[in-house]
TORBADO-29148 format. One record per atom (N, C-alpha, C): x, y, z. Coordinates in steps of 0.2 Angstrom, whole numbers, padded with zeros to 4 digits, always signed. Layout:
BEGIN
XYZ;...
This chain:
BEGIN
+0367-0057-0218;+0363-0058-0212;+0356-0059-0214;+0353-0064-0213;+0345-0064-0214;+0341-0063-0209;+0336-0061-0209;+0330-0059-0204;+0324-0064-0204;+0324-0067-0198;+0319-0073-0196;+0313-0069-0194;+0307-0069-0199;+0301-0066-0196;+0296-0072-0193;+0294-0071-0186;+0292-0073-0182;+0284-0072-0184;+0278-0077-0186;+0271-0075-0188;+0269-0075-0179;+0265-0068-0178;+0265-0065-0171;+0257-0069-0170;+0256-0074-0163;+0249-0077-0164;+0244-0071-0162;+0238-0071-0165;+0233-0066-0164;+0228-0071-0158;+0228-0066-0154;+0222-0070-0147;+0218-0069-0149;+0213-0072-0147;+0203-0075-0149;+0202-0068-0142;+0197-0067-0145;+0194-0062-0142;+0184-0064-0141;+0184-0064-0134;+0176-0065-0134;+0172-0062-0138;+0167-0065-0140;+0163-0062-0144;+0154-0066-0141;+0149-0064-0142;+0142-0066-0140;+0139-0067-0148;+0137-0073-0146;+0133-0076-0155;+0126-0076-0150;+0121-0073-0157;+0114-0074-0154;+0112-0078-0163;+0106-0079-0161;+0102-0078-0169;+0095-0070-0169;+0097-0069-0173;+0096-0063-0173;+0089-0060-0179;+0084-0058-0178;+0080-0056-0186;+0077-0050-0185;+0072-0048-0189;+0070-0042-0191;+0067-0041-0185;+0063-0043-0181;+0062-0039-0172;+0067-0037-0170;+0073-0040-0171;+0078-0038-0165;+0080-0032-0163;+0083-0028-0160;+0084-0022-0159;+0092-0021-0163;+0095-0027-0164;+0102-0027-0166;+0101-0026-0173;+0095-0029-0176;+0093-0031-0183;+0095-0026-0187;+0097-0018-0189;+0098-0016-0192;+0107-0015-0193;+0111-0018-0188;+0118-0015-0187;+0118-0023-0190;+0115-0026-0191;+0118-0033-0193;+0117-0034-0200;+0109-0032-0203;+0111-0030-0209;+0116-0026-0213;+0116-0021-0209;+0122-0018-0212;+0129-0020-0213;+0131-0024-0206;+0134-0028-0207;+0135-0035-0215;+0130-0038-0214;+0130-0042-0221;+0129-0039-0228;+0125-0033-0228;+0128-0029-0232;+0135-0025-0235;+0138-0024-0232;+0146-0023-0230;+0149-0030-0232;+0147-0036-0230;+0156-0041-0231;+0151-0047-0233;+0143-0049-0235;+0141-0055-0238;+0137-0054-0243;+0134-0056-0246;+0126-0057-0249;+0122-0055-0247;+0118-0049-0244;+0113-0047-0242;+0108-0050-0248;+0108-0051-0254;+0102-0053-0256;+0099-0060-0258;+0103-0063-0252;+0104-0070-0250;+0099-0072-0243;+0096-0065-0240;+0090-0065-0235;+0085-0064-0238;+0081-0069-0236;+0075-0070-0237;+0070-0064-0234;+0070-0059-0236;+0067-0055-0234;+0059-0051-0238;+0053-0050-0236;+0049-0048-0239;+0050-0041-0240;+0045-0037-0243;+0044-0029-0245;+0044-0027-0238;+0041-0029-0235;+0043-0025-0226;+0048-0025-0223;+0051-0028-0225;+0059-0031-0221;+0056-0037-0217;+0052-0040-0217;+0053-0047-0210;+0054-0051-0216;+0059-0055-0211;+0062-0061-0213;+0061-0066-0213;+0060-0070-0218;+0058-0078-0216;+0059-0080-0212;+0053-0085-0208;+0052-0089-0204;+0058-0094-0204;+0057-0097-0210;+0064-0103-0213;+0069-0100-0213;+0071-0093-0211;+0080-0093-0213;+0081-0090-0207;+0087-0092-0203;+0090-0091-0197;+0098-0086-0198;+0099-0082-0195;+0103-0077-0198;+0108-0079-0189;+0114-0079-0187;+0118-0079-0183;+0120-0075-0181;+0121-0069-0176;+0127-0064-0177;+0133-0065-0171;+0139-0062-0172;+0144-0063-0165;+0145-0055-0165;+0144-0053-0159;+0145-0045-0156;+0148-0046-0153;+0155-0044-0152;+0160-0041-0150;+0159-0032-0143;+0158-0031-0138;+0156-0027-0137;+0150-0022-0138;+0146-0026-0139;+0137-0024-0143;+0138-0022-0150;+0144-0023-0154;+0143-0021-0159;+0144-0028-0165;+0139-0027-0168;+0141-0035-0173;+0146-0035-0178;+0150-0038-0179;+0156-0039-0182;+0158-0047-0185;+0152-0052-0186;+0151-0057-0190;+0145-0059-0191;+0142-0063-0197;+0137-0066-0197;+0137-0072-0200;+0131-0076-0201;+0130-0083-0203;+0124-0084-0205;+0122-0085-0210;+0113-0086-0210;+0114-0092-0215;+0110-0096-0213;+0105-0105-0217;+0099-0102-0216;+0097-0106-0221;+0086-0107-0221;+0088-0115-0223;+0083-0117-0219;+0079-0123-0220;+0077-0125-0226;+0074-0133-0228;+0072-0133-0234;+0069-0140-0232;+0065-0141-0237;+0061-0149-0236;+0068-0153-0239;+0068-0159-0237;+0073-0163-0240;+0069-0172-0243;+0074-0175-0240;+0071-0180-0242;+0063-0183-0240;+0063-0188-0239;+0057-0190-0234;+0057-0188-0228;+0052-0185-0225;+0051-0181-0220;+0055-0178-0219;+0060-0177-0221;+0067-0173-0218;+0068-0164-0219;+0071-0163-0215;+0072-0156-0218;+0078-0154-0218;+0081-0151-0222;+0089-0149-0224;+0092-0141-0224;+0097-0140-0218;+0099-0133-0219;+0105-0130-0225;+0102-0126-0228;+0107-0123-0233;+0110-0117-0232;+0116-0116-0232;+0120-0111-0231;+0120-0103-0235;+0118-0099-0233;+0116-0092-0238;+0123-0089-0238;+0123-0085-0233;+0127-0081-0233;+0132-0078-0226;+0140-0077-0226;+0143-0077-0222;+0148-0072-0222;+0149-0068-0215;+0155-0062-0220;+0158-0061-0211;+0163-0056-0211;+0167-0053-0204;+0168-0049-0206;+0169-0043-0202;+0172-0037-0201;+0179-0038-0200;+0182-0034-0205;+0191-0038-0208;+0193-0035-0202;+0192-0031-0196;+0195-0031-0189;+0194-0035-0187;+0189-0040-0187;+0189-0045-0181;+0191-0052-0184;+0193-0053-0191;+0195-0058-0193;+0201-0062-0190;+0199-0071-0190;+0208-0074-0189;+0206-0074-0183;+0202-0071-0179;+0203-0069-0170;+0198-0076-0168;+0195-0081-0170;+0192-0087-0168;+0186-0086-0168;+0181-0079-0169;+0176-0079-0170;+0172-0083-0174;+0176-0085-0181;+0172-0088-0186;+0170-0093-0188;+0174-0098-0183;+0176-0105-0180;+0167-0106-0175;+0170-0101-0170;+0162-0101-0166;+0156-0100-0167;+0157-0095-0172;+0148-0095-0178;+0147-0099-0180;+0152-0102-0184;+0151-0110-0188;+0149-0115-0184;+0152-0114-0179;+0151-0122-0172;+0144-0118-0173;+0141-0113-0168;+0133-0112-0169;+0130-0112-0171;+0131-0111-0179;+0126-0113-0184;+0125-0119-0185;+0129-0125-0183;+0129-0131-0185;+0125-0134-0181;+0126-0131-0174;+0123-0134-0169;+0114-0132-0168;+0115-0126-0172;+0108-0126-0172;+0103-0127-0177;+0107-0129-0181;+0105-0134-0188;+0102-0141-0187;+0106-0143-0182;+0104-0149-0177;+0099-0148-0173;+0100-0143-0170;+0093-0140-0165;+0086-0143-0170;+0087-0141-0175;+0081-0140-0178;+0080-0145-0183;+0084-0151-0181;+0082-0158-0184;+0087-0159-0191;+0090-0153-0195;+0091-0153-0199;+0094-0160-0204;+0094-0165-0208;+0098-0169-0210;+0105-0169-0211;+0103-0163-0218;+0111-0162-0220;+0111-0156-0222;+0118-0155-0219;+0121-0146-0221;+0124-0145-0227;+0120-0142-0231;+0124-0140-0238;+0127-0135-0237;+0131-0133-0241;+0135-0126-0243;+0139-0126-0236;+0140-0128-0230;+0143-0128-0225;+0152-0129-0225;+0152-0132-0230;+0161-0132-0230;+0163-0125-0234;+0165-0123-0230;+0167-0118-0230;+0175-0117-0227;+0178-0112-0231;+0184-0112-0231;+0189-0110-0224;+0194-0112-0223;+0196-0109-0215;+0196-0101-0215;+0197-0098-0210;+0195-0101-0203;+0189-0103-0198;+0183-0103-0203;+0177-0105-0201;+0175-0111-0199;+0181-0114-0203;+0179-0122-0201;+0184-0124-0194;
């Protein structure tokens, strides 16, 4: 007798994406967040801690606490153009799979566009973020 394992679907679970930097009040649970599951030395950050003007960091909170992130910085591109490049990106391995990573990614894209950007580098990125 063989045993049919059934892959059980995981429900998406709300989560709130801001963009988020060194003012923020969240800014410290969010580093730590990218410290834990990205590149933290991937943020454009001075000896005081503020963050580049040019890099945009994403976070999705789950219950006020942060549990993904997404950070691009800007960059001159071609003829007057400006180009977002992908830094760094991570999730808290409990909230993974659950649709989060999918909706940062739509965010970030979207706000890459907000800000004229041309082209998205480093953006393909592997599933489930895409």
């Amino acid at each position: 007798m063989s045993a049919i394992m059934e892959k059980t679907e995981v429900q998406a679970i709300p989560a709130r994406i801001d963009v988020v930097d060194h003012a923020d009040r969240a800014w410290n649970g969010v580093l730590t967040l990218v410290m834990r599951t990205g590149d933290w030395r991937k943020l454009q950050m001075d000896h005081d801690g503020w963050l580049s003007a040019r890099q945009i960091v994403l976070a999705a909170f789950v219950d006020g606490k942060p549990v993904a992130h997404l950070s691009f910085h800007i960059e001159p591109g071609g003829r007057s153009s400006v180009d977002a490049r992908l830094d760094t990106y991570g999730i808290d391995a409990e909230f993974a799979d659950r649709g989060i990573e999918h909706r940062l990614w739509v965010a970030a894209v979207a706000r890459a566009r907000d800000l004229r950007c041309m082209r998205l580098i480093g953006f393909e990125i592997a599933s489930p973020w895409l």
